[in-house]
N, C-alpha and C positions, 0 to 999 in steps of 0.2 A: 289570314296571313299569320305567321309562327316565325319562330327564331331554331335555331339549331345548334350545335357543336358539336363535335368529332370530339372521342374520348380515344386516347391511342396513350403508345409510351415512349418516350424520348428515348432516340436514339442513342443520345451520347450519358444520358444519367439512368437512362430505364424507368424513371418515374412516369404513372400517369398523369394527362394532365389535358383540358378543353384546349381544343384551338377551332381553328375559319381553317378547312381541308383544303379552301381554291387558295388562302396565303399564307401560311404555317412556312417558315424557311423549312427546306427539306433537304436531304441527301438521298441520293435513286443508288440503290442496291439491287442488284440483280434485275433491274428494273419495275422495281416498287418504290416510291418519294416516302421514306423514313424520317417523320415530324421531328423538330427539335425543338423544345422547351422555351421558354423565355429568356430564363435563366441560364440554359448551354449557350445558345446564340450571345449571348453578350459576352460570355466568357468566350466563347470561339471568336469572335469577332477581335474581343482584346488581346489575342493571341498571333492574331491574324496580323493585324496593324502593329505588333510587335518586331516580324519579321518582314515588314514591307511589303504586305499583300491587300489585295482588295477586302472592304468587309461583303458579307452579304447582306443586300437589302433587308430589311425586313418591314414589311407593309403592316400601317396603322391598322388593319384589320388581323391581322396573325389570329391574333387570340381573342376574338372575338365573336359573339355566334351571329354565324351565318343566315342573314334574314330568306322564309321557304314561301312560297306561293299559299 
């Protein structure tokens, strides 16, 4: 048994950065799910809730590695 993470780069800062690929908040472009940060995600989210919209979830696993067989 191992552990894993996905190294990709935030969509909204371009940074890379480890995240869990099955719960990383995402945005589907072209139909590819484009990772979003830690740190975007909360700023998105306090933006969001700014203008009276829903936040998006983000699951206690996001950014965590993914346990492998």
């Amino acid at each position: 048994m191992g552990y894993m993470y996905v190294i990709g780069d935030c969509l909204v800062c371009h940074q890379p950065f480890m995240f869990n690929a099955d719960h990383v908040p995402s945005f589907p472009i072209n139909g590819i799910r484009e990772p979003i940060c830690s740190t975007c995600i909360v700023h998105v989210n306090e933006q969001r809730a700014l203008r009276d919209l829903p936040q998006w979830p983000i699951h206690p696993d996001a950014y965590e590695p993914e346990e492998t067989l």
